[in-house]
Each structure stands twice: as C-alpha cells, then as structure tokens.
C-alpha positions in Angstrom: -36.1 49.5 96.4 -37.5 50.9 93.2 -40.4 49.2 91.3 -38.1 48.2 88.5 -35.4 46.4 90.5 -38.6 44.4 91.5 -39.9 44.0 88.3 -36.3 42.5 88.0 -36.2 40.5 91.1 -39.4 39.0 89.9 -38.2 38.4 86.0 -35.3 37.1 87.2 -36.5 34.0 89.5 -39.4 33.8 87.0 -42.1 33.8 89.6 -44.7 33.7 87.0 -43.9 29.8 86.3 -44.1 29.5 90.2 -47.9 28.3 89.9 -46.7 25.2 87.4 -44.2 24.2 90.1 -47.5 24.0 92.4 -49.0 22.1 90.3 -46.5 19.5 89.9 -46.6 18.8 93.5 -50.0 18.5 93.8 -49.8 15.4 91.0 -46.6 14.1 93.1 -48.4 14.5 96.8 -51.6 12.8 94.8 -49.3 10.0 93.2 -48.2 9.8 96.9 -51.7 9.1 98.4 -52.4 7.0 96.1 -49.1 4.6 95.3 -48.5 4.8 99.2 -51.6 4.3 100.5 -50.8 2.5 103.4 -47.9 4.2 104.8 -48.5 7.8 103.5 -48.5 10.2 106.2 -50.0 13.4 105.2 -49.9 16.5 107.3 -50.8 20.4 106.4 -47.2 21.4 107.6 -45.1 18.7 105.9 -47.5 19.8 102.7 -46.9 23.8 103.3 -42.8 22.6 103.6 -42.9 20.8 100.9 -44.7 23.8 98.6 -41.8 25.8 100.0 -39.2 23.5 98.9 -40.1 23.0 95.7 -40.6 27.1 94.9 -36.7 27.9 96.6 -35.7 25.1 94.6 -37.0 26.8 91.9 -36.2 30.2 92.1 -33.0 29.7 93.2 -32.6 27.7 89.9 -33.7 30.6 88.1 -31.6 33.3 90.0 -28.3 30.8 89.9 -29.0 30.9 85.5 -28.9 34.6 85.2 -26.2 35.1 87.8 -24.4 32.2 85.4 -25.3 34.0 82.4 -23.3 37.1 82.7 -21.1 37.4 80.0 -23.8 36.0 77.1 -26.1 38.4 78.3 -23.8 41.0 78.6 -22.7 40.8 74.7 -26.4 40.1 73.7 -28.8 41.2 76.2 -27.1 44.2 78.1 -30.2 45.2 79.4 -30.5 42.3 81.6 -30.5 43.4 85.4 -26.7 42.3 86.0 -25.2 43.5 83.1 -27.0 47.1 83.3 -26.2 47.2 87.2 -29.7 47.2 88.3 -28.6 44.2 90.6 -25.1 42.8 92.2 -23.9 40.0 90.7 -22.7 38.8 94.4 -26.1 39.6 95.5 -28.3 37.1 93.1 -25.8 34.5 93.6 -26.7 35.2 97.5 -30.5 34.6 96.6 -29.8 31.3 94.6 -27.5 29.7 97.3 -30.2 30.7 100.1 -33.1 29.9 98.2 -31.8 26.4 96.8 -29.7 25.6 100.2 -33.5 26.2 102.4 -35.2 24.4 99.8 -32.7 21.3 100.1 -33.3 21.8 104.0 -37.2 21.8 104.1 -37.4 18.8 101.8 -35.1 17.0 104.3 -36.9 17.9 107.2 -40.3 16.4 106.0 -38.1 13.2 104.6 -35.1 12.2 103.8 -36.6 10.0 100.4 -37.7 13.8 99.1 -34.4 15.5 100.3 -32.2 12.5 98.0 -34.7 14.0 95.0 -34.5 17.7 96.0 -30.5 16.9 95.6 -31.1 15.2 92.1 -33.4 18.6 91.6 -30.0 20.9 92.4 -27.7 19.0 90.3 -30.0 18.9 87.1 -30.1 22.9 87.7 -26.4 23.0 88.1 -25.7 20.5 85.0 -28.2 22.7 82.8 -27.3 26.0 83.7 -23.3 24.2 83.2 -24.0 23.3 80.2 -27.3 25.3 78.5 -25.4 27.3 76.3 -22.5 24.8 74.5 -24.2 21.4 74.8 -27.8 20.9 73.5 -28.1 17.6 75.6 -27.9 19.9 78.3 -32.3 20.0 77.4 -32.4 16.8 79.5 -30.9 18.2 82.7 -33.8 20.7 82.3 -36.7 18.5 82.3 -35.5 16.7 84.1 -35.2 19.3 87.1 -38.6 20.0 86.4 -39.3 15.6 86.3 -37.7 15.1 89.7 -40.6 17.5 91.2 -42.9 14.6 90.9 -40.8 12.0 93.4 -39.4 14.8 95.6 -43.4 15.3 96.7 -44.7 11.9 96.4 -41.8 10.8 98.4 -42.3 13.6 101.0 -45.4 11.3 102.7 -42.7 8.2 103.6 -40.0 7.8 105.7 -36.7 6.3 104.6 -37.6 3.0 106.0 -40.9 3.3 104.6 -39.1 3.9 101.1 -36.7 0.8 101.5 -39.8 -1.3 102.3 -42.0 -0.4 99.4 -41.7 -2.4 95.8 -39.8 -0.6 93.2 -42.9 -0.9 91.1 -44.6 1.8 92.9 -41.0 4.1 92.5 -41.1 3.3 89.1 -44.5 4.7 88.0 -43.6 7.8 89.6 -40.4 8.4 87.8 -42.6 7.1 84.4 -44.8 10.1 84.7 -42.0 12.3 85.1 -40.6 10.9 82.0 -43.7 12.4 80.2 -43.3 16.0 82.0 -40.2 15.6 81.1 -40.8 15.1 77.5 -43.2 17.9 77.5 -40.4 20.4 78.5 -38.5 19.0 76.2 -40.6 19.5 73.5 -41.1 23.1 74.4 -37.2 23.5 74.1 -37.4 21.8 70.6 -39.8 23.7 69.0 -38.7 26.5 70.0 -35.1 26.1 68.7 -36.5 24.3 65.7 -38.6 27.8 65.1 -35.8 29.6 65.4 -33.1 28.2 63.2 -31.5 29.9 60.4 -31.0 26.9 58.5 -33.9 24.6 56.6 -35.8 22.5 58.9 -37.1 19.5 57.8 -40.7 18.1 58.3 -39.4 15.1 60.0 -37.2 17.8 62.9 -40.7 19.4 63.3 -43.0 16.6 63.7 -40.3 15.2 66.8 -40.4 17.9 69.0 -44.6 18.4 68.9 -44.4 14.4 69.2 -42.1 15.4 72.6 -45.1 17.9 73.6 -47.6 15.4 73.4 -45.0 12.9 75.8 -48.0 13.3 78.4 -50.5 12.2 76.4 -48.7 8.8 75.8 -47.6 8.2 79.8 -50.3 9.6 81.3 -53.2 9.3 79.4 -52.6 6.5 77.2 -52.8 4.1 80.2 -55.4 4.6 82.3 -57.5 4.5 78.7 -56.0 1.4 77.5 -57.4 0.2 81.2 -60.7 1.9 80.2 -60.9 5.1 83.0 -63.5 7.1 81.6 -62.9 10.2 83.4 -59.3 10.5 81.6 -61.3 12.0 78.4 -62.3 15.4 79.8 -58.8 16.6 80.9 -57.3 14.9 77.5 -59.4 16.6 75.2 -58.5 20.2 77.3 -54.9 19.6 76.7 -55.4 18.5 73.4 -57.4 21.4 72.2 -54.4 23.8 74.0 -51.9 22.7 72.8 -53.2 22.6 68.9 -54.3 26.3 69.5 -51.0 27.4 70.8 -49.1 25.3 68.2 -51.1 26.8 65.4 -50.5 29.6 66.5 -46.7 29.8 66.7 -47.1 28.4 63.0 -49.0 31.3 62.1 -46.7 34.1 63.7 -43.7 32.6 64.5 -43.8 33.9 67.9 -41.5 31.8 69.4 -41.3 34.0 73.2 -45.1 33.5 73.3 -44.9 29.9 72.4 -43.0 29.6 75.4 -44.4 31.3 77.7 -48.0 29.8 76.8 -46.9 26.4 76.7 -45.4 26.9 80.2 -48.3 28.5 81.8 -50.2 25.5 80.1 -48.2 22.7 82.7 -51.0 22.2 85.3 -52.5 21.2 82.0 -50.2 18.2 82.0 -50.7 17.1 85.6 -54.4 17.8 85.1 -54.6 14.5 83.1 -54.0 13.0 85.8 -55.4 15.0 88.7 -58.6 14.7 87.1 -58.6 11.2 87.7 -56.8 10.7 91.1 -58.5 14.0 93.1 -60.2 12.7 95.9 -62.4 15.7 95.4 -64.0 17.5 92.7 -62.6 20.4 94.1 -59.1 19.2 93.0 -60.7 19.4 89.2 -60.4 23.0 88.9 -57.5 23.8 90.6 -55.3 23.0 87.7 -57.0 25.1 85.2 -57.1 27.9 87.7 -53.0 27.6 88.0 -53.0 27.5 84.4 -54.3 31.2 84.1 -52.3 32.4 87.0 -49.5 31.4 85.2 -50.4 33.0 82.2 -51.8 35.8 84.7 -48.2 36.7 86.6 -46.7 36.3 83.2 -48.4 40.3 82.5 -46.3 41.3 85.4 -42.7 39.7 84.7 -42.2 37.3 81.8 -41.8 33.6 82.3 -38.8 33.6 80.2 
C-alpha cells in the first residue's frame, strides 16, 4: 500500500477527530459514575470496549459518507479517493459495514442500555449521510450522532435491569448535556454555511449559529454555577477564550475549512466544562486539553474534514 492510499484511508474515516470521540466518552463514563453511583460497574475491559465502540462507530460513519458521496464528489471534488480510483468503492463500503457492524457488537457486549444508543448512533449516521446534501435539517441527525455518544458510555456501566430500575431523572440529564454537544455541532454546521453563502446574511442569521456554539455554555455550565460550583469557572473561561479566538478569526479571513477543523479539534473543550468538575482526579483535568491538541495535532497529517 502506498503512503497516499493511507493518507486516504486516514482522510477518509477522519481519524484526526478520533481524539474528540475519546473525549466524549470520558464525559459519558464520568456522567456514568456519577448519576449511577450505586449500580455502576466499572471495569478496564468494558472501558477499552467501549473506546472501541465508539471509534468504529465513528469511522465507519465517516467511511459510509464518502462511499455515499460518490457522484457529488465526483462532479465537484474528483480528486477525492473514490472518484480518482485511489480506493474501491466496494471496498470502503466493506470498512463502514465492518467498522459500524463491530462497533454495534462491542457496545452490546458490555450492555445492552449502550447497544440501544450505539443503534440510535447508526441511524443518525444513516439519516445524515441520507439526507446531508438535499435537506438542511439533516444538521440534527449529525449532532445528534455525535449527542448519543454521551448515553451510549454512561449507559455502558448498567445492566438492562439496572436501566429499567433507575428514575428517568438520571436518563434525562444525560441526554440534556447531549443537547448542548449537540448544539455545539450544530453551530459549527451553521456558521460555516452561514460564511459561505452567496446571498446577504443578516446580523440576526449570524448571531444564531455562534448562539448554537455557545449551546455548552448554557447546559453545562450555566447550572452547576447557578448552584454556585466554583471549579466550573476555570474550564469556562478556556472555552470561552477559544472559541472568541477562533470566531474572530474566521471573521477576519473567512477561512471557513479552518473554522472547522479548529472548532472540532476544540470538543474536549466542551466536555472539559464538565470534566473539570466531575474528575475524580486532577489527572482527569488535563487530559481534555491534551486531546484538544492531538486533535488539532492529527489534523497536520489528514484533515478533519
């Protein structure tokens, strides 16, 4: 295999966004811990499973969009790996199925709760990658393949009769702070195509999306500081700082691909507001700044887009 069909494999199932996925299942296995206290069941191999999971999930997502993609990219990016001939249509499709199929599998053999969300995980992929191209609600089924991450791990501690047992509350505060991941991406998405449009935007169709990108700082922040946690400041005012640099400067060179990409590799940011506070160790504290860089880091060797 030469060193560009790898560079391909690797652009393709966008490895570099792989350490963001990490870092949303280290908020959901903390969420876990922490809603499920008493009938979490943590173990390094259920953990390593679901880490596997969650990156086939993933990067069979990825492959299964550009094996999807075909005949856009042909007429507008022909030098895309399938539609130069660098790589077999068949065989990507292959690679999705496998990756997204073992995923699905692993996440059912830690539990069944975080198999159920693994499945909501393939058919937001399968609605968005549908959909991406004709229907701009198709945005939701995005984030929220990237929302579902959150439950699919916390879940991964219980059983199913552990699940039935537990109060809906403690379900529902996990698929809240998806909401505001989910927001997040869809704020990327927004800006972007807001950025990019050939026709007058409006003040008020900019201010919504960066109002979408700050989602995070509303679910997650907003109340643990209404409860008065004082260590919520220090990852707020990171992600706060980060995201006005990388805003300002997309305004300033309308760079919409590194917009992207740098608000991407800036997702451990977002589970950092509230690693920060649930980490049982400060260890955990600089593990999602340190996934923020490799993200940025992997992005130098295939892009995230």
């Amino acid at each position: 295999m030469t060193r560009q069909k790898v560079i391909d494999l690797l652009a393709m199932s966008r490895f570099a966004n792989l350490p963001t996925v990490w870092s949303n299942g280290l908020l959901g296995v903390l969420l876990g811990l922490t809603i499920f206290r008493d009938s979490a069941h943590l173990c390094p191999t259920c953990l390593t499973l679901t880490g596997l999971a969650l990156s086939f999930l993933y990067l069979g997502g990825c492959f299964f969009n550009d094996w999807h993609d075909l005949d856009f990219d042909t007429k507008t990016r022909p030098d895309r790996p399938i539609p130069s001939g660098r790589w077999s249509r068949q065989t990507i499709l292959t690679l999705s199925i496998l990756l997204m199929g073992g995923g699905l599998v692993l996440s059912s053999l830690v539990s069944l709760p975080a198999g159920l969300f693994a499945l909501g995980i393939v058919i937001c992929i399968l609605a968005y990658t549908k959909w991406h191209k004709v229907h701009p609600a198709s945005f939701f089924f995005m984030a929220g393949a990237r929302a579902l991450i959150y439950p699919t791990a916390a879940l991964s501690l219980i059983s199913w009769d552990q699940m039935t047992l537990t109060s809906i509350d403690n379900t529902l505060v996990v698929l809240v702070v998806g909401i505001g991941l989910g927001g997040y991406i869809l704020g990327i998405s927004l800006t972007a195509r807001a950025e990019t449009s050939k026709d007058p935007v409006s003040d008020a169709r900019k201010t919504f999306p960066i109002l979408c990108l700050c989602a995070p700082v509303f679910f997650f922040s907003g109340p643990l500081l209404l409860t008065n946690v004082g260590n919520a400041i220090p990852p707020l005012a990171l992600f706060i700082i980060v995201i006005a640099i990388i805003v300002r400067q997309l305004r300033a060179n309308h760079d919409v691909g590194a917009f992207v990409s740098r608000t991407l590799a800036a997702i451990p940011l977002v589970d950092y507001l509230l690693v920060f506070v649930l980490a049982p160790h400060v260890i955990f504290w600089v593990l999602c700044p340190l996934l923020a860089l490799a993200a940025l880091g992997l992005q130098k060797i295939a892009p995230a887009t």
